[in-house]
MIGU-337146 format. One record per residue: x, y, z of N, C-alpha, C in turn. Coordinates in steps of 0.02 Angstrom, whole numbers, plus 50000, padded with zeros to 5 digits. Layout:
<nodes>
XYZXYZXYZ/...
</nodes>
This chain:
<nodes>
600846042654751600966036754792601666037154823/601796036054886602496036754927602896029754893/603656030354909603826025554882603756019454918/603626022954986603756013755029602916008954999/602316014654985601666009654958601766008454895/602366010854862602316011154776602836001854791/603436002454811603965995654834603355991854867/602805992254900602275986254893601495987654888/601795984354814601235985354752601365980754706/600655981054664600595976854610600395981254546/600855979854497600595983554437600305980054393/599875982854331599535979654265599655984954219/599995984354158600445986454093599885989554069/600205994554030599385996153971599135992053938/598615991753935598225986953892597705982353949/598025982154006597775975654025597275976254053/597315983454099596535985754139596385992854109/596565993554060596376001654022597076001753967/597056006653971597616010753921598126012453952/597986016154006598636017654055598776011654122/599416013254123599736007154191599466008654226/599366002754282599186005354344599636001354397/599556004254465600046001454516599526003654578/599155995754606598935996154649599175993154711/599215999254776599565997554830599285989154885/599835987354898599485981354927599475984455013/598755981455019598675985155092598625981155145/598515974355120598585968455176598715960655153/599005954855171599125950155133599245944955188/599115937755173599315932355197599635927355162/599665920855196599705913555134599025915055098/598575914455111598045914255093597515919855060/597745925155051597525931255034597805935955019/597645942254971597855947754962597335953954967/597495959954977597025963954983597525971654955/597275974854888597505980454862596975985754873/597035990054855596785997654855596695996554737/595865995554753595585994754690595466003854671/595546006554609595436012954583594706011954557/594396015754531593706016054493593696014254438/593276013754415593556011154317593816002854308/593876000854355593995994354367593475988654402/593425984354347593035978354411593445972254444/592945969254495593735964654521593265957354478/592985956754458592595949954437592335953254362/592195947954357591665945954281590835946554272/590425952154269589895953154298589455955754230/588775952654219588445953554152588185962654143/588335964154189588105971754191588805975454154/589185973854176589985976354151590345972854097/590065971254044590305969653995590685974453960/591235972953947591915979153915592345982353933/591955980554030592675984554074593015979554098/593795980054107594085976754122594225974654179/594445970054217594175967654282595025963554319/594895961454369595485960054386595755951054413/595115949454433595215939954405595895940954358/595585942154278595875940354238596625945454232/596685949154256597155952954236597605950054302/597565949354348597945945054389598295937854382/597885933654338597835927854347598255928254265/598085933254224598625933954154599345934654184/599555936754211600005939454243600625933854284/600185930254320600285926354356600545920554320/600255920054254600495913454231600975916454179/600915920954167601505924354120602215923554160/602365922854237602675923254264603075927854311/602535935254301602765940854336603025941654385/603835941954403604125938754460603745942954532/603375947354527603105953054575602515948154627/602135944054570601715941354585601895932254604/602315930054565602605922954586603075924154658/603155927954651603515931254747602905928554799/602485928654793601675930854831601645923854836/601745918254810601635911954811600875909854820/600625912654746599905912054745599915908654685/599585902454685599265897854622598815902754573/598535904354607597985908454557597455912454613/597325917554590596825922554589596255922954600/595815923954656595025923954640594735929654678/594195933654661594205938554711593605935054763/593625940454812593155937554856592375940254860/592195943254834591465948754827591595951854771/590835953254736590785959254696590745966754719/591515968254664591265976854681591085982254631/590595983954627590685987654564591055991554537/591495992754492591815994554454591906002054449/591246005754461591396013554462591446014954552/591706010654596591706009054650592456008654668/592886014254691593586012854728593466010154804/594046009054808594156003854890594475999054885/594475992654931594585987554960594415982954912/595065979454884594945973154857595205967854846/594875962454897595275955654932595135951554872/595655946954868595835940054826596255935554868/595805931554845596145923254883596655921354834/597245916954845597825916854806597955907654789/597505905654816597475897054776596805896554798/596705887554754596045884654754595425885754819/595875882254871595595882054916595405887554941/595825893254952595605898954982595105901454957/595075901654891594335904354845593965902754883/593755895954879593295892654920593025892854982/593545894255044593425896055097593275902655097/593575908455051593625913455096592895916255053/592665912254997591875914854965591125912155006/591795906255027591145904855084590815909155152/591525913655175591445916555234590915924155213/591185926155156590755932655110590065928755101/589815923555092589215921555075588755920255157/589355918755212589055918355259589025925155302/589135931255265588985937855294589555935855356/590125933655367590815934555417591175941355412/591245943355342591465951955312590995957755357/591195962655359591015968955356591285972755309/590885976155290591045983455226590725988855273/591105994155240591116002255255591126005855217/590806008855203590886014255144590806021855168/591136025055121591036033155125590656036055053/590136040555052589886041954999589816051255004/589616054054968589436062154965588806063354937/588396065854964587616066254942587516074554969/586996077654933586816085954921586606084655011/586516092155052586416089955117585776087655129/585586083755173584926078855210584496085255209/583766083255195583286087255197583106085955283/582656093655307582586093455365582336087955407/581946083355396581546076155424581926070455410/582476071655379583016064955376583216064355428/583336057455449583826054155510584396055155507/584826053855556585536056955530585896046655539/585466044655552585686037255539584786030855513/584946030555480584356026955428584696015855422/584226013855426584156007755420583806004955373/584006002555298583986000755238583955992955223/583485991255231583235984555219582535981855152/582535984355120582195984255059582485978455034/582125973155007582505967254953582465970954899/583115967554865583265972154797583235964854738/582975968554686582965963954622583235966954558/583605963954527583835965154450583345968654419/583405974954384582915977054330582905971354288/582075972454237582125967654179582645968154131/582795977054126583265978254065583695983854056/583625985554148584395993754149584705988254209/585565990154187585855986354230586115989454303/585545988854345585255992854413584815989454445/584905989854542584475985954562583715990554600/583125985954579582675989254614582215987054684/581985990154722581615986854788580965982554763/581095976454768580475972154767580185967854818/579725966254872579385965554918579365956054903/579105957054829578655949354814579465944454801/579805949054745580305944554719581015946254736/581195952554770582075952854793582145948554855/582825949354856583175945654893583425951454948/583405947355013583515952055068584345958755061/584385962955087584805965055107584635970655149/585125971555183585345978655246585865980755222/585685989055235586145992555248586305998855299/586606000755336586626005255404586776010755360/586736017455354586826023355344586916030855415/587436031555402587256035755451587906043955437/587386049755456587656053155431588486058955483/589116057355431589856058555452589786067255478/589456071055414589636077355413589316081955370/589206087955376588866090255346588986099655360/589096101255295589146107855312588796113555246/588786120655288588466124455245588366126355158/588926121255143589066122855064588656119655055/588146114955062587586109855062587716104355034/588246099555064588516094655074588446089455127/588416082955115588716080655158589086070155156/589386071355201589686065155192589396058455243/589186055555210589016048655247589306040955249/589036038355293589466030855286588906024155287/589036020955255588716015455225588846008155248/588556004355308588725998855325588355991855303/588775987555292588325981155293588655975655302/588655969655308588815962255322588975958855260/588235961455226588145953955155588065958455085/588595959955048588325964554970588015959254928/587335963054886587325962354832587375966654767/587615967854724587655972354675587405978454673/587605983954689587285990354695587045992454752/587045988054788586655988154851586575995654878/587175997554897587206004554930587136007254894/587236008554833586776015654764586006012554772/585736007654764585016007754757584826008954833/585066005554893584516007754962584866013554943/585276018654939585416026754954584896029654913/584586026354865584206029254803583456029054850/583446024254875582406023254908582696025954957/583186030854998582906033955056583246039755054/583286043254988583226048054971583976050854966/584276046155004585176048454987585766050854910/585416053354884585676054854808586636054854808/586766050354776587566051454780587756054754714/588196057754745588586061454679588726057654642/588736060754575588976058454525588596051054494/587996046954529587796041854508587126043354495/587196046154420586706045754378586106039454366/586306035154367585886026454367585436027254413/585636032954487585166029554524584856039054540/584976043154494584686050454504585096054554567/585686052254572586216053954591586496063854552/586586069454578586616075154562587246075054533/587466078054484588116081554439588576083354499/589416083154501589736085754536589826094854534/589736098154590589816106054568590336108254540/590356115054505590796116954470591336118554544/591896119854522592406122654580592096130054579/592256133154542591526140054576591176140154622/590656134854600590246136754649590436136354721/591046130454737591316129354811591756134654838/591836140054782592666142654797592336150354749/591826153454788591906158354720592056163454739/592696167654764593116171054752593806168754710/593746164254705594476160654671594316162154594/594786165654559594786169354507595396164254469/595216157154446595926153254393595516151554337/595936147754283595516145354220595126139054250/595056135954307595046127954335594186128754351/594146132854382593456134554416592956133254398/593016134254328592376129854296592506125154281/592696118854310592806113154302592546109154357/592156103354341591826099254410592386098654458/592096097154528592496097254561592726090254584/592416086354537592356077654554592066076154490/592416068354468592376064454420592276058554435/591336053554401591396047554450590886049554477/590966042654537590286044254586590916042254664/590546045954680590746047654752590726041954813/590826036454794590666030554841591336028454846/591516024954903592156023454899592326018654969/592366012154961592536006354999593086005855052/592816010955089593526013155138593726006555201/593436002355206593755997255234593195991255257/593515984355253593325978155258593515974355304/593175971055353593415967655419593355960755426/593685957255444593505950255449593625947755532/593425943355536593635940955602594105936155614/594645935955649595145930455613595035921855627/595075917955599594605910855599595335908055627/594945901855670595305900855734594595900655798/594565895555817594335893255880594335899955941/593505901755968593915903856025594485912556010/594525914755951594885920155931594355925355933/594645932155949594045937655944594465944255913/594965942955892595305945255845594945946855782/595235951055739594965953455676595265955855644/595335956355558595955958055507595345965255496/595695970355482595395977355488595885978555396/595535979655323595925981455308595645988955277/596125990055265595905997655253596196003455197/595576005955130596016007755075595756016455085/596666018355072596516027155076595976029555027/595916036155065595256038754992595786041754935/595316042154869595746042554824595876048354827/596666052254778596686059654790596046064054779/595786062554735595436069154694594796068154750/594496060154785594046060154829594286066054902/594556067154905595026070854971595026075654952/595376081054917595346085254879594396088254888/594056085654843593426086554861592916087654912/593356082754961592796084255055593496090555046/593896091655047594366098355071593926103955059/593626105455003593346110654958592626109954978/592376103854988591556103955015591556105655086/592186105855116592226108255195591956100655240/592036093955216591796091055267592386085755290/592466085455344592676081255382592686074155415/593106070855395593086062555442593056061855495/592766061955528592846061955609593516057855604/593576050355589594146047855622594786050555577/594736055755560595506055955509596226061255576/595956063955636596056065655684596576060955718/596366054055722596726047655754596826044855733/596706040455661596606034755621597146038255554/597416032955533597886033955483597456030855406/597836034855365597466034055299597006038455275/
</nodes>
């Protein structure tokens, strides 16, 4: 982390979201809001599927009343996040900073006002795949794996845009994941019914990350046999709002880097961002 994103940041001590500290960069903020760069291994809410992992409501809102001058700077009453994200899920993660804002700004997420973006890594598209797919299956809670499945009679609507970034001969490729309105899993289960397998997400028959060998095999170190990715490969690269205000056509764009070892990985799978050319981050 550089020092000018490390000087604005928020940390949590050991204990509070794992074992080791963490220091997540703040990437956008108002009176009314905050928005950090969430790691994996972390949830931002309280969710019956994630019982045991630690989450960040509470680890914010401990903090806050403890008096952490980092966070009483911010002139936030308290803490709420604004959407569920899942937890083995890095990216973008906004919190409203008093009562009211909860309120408004859960209202605007409930009224699909957000956009999400995602980047994911899936083995390459078989030949009859689209290179952009439209994912609208209602999804429903299993009775008893905590995963969502396509149900016709009893889910609840959702979309999702897919369309494919990049793709190269190591048989890779990188895609991006759009939608308006999340519900839980959303983008691992539609990537799962249209055949998009993401790395590393076993739950939904998601493939093992490759050994570094296999990406690199003239490279002769002790490392090589070691995956080349840990996790699943999804990652919440940025969230849009529109800015509220009469008559405004403005929009808050925020936007969380990919993580190292995610980067590292398209380096070695050979694939490319289109916007990393012009676009910062």
């Amino acid at each position: 982390m550089s020092q000018t994103r490390k000087q604005n940041s928020i940390g949590f001590p050991p204990g509070l979201l794992g074992e080791a500290p963490l220091r997540m960069p703040v990437i956008g903020e108002s009176d009314d809001w905050i928005a950090v760069e969430k790691p994996a291994g972390v949830g931002m809410r309280e969710y019956p599927w994630d019982v045991g992992i630690p989450e960040m409501d509470t680890g914010l809102n401990k903090q806050l009343q403890a008096g952490k001058p980092e966070l009483v700077k911010r002139g936030a009453s308290l803490f709420g996040s604004a959407y569920y994200l899942d937890p083995a899920i890095s990216g973008v993660a906004l919190f409203a900073k008093n009562r009211d804002a909860v309120a408004a700004l859960r209202n605007r997420v409930g009224s699909a006002e957000l956009r999400y973006r995602f980047f994911f890594v899936t083995p390459a598209k078989a030949v009859n795949t689209a290179n952009e797919i439209v994912a609208d299956a209602p999804l429903l809670p299993h009775n008893t794996k905590p995963k969502m499945i396509p149900s016709t009679a009893k889910g609840k609507k959702a979309a999702t845009t897919f369309r494919l970034l990049s793709e190269t001969k190591l048989g890779w490729a990188l895609w991006e994941a759009t939608s308006s309105f999340l519900r839980p899993h959303q983008v691992r289960a539609h990537a799962a019914i249209h055949e998009l397998s993401i790395l590393g997400d076993a739950l939904y028959g998601g493939p093992e990350a490759p050994l570094l060998s296999e990406l690199l095999p003239n490279k002769r170190t002790s490392g090589t046999r070691n995956p080349v990715f840990s996790g699943i490969a999804l990652h919440l690269r940025e969230v849009t709002s529109p800015v509220t205000g009469e008559e405004s056509t403005d929009e808050i764009r925020l936007r969380a880097e990919l993580p190292r070892h995610f980067r590292v990985m398209l380096q070695r799978m050979q694939l490319q961002l289109p916007e990393e050319s012009s676009l910062p981050g």
